[in-house]
C-alpha positions, 0 to 999 in steps of 0.5 A, a space after each residue: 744503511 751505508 749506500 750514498 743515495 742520490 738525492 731523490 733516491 728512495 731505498 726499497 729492500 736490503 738484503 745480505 746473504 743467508 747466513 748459510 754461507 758463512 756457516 761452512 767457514 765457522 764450521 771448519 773453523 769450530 773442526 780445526 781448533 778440535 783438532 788442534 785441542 785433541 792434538 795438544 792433548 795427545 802430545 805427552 807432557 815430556 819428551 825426552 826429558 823436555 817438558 811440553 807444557 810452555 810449547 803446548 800452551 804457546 800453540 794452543 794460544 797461536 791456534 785459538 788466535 789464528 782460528 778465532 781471527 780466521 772465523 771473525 774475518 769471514 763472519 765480517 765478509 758476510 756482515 759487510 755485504 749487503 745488496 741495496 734495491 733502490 727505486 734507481 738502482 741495485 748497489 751491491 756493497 762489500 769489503 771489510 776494511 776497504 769498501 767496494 761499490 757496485 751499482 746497476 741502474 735499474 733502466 739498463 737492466 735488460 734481463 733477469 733470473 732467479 735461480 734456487 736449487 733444492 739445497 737454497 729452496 730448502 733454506 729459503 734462499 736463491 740466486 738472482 742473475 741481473 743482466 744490463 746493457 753495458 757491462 760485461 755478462 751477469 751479476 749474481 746477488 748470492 743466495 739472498 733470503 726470501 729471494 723472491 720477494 727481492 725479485 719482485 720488488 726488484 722487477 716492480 721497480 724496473 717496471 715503476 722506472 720504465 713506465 713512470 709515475 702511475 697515471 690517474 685516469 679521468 673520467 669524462 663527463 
């Protein structure tokens, strides 16, 4: 874990979206060097008395480099997000090579809401909106798996922060 706690700070859940966000993006990545492959296939190996085999082994090269960069970027984009439910706070943390740092403190968050429409329910994942006083409208955590146990560990900790340490009732005698 990377988030900078504060001293006395207790990390409760981790979560980083569900892998089905990236998916779409090593999919189109898997089609484009397809279609390059067949592409450099259909070319002839000679046109017009110019041999094609040199240019088609440099673009086949240049298609495998640029398709395999484009893959490993987005796999590290959703690698490197990570949502961090603290007894204080939710830090929301991304970025590849330059890092970005949210963080909501749990006694300003005024509402929540989890969302999970039928393709995310099938998945098992969800959206939670956290609204808090002071910023401007709502933060999404996207698509989080298993977002209702990070819902509710996220709602008992508000809860844990707003009432305090639990109190031992003594029994008169």
């Amino acid at each position: 874990m990377s988030v900078q706690l504060m001293p006395g700070e207790r990390p409760i859940l981790v979560a980083r979206q569900h892998w089905s966000v990236v998916a779409p993006s090593l999919g189109a990545a898997v089609a484009a060097l397809v279609a390059g492959i067949v592409i450099l296939v259909l070319i002839p190996a000679d046109i017009a008395g110019f041999g094609t085999a040199r240019v088609k082994l440099i673009a086949g090269i240049v298609l495998g480099v640029l398709v395999l960069g484009w893959a490993a970027l987005s796999f590290l984009r959703w690698r490197f997000q990570t949502y961090t439910l603290t007894d204080r706070r939710v830090v929301l943390e991304r970025g590849v090579l330059s890092r970005l740092t949210e963080s909501i403190s749990l006694d300003r968050i005024q509402n929540t809401v989890i969302r999970r429409p039928l393709g995310d329910r099938v998945i098992g994942a969800g959206h939670i909106d956290i609204e808090s006083a002071g910023r401007d409208g709502i933060e999404t955590l996207h698509r989080i798996p298993d977002a209702d146990t990070f819902y509710a560990a996220l709602l008992q900790a508000v809860d844990a922060l707003r009432l305090g340490p639990p109190h031992v009732m003594s029994q008169g005698l």
